[in-house]
N, C-alpha and C positions, 0 to 999 in steps of 0.2 A: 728484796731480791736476793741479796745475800743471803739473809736467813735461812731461807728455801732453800737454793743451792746447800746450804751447809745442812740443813736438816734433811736432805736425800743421802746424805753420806753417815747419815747417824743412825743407830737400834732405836727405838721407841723409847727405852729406858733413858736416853740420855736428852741432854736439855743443851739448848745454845741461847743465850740471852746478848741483845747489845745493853752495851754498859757507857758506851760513850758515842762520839758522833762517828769513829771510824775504829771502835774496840769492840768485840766481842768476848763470850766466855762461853768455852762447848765445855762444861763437866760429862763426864763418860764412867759411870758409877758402872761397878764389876769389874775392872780392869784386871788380868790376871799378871801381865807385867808390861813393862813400859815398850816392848815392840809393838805390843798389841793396839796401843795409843798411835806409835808412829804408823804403823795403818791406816789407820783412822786419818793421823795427818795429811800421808801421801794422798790417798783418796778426799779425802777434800779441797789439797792443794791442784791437785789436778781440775776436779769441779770447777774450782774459783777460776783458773785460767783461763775458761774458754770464754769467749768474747759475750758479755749480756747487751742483748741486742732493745734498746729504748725507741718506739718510735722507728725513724729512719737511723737512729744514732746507737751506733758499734763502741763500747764500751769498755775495755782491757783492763783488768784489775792485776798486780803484783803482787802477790802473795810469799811467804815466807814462815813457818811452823816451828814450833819446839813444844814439848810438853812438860811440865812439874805434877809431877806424883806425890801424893800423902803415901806414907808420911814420910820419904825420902829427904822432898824440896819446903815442908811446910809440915805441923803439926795441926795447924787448924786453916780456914778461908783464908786469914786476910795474911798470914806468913805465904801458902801458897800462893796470891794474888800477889804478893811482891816480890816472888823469887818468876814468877811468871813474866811481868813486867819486865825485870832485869835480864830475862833469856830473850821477851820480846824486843829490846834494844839493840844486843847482840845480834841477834836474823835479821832486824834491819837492814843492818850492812849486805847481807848476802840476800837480795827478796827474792823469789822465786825458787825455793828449796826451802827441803826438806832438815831439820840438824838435830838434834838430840832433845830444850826447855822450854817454848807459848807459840802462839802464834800469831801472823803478823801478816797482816793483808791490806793492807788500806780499810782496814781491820785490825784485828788482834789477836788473842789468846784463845790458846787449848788448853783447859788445866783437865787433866786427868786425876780420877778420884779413883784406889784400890780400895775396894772393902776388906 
């Protein structure tokens, strides 16, 4: 269900994959620079908030976003994937917004890729 949602908020080019029981990872290859990403966030943050509706049963997700960019936050995946992590921790605290490094939903991460 999630994926969906988060895959209506994406180009075709870009990939979402879960990675854990409540993490994901949107790569968004072509990024011209990192506003272009928090777009992407705000629009998916918004998606995830609306109620997923199971059955009889109404659903509310918390969501929370940052992005890390190559090569700014990471030279390769797994630097990226842990400066991701550590932004994802930070938006924790605040869930339901939008802020600068991953993202975090009863979920997880946006890493953005620049070519």
């Amino acid at each position: 269900m999630v994926v969906t949602r988060l895959e209506e908020c994406l180009r075709e080019s870009d990939t979402v994959a879960r990675v854990g029981g409540d993490e994901f990872v949107v790569l968004l290859p072509r990024i011209e620079v990192e506003q272009d990403a928090m777009v992407v966030a705000q629009k998916s943050l918004h998606t995830l908030l609306q109620p997923f509706v199971l059955e009889e049963h109404i659903l509310h997700v918390s969501a929370s976003f940052d992005v890390a960019t190559y090569p700014e936050h990471g030279a390769d995946y797994e630097q990226l994937i842990k400066s991701a992590d550590r932004a994802m921790y930070r938006a924790k605290e605040g869930r339901g917004r939008c802020n600068g490094l991953v993202c975090r939903i009863g979920i997880r991460i946006i890493l953005t890729i620049t070519s």
